[in-house]
C-alpha positions in Angstrom: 118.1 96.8 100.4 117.9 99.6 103.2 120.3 102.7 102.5 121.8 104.7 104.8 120.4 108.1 105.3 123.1 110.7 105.3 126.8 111.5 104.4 126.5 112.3 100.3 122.8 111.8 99.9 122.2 114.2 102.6 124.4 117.2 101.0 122.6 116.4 97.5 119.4 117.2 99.3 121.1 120.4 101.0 122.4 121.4 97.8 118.8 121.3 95.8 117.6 123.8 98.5 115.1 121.0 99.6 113.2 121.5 103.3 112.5 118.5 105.0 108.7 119.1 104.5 109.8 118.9 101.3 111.9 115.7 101.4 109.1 114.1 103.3 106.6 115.2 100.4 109.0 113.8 97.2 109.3 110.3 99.6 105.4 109.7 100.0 105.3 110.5 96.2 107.6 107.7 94.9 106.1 105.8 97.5 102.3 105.7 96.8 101.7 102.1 95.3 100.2 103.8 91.8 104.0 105.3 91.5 105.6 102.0 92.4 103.3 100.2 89.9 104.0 102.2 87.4 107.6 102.4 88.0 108.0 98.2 88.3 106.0 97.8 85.3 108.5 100.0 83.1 111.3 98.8 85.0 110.5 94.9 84.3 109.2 95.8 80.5 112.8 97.4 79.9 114.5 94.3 81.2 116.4 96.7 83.8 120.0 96.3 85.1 120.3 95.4 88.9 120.7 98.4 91.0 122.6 98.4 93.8 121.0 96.1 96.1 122.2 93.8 93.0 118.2 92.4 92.7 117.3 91.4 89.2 114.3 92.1 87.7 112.4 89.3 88.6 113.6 89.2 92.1 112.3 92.7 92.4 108.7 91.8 90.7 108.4 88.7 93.8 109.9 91.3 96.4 106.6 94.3 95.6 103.8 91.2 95.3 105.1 89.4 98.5 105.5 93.0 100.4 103.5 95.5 99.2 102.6 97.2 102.8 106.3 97.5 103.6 106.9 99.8 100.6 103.7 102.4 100.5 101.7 104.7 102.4 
């Protein structure tokens, strides 16, 4: 599920003009578990396609209750 920091992602950011305070900022704001919340309750209303990491819906709704601590601040 981990991504690789770096290579395209990290031009993207350079490209935006974003400083790293700034990264840092936008990271603990998708990651405070009101966002996450949100985010997996729209995500599993709208039936959502697997992303990536190829996890279905319902995988994803077990992963956030059985690890919440690993995914906010």
């Amino acid at each position: 599920m981990d991504r690789p920091v770096g290579g395209r992602h990290r031009k993207i950011q350079q490209e935006r003009g974003l400083t790293k305070l700034q990264q840092i900022d936008l990271i603990e704001t998708f990651l405070r578990a009101g966002n996450l919340t949100v985010a997996s309750r729209k995500l599993i209303r709208n039936k959502g396609a697997a992303g990536i990491d190829k996890m279905n819906v319902k995988e994803l709704k077990r992963y956030l209750d059985d690890n919440p601590e690993a995914l906010t601040i």
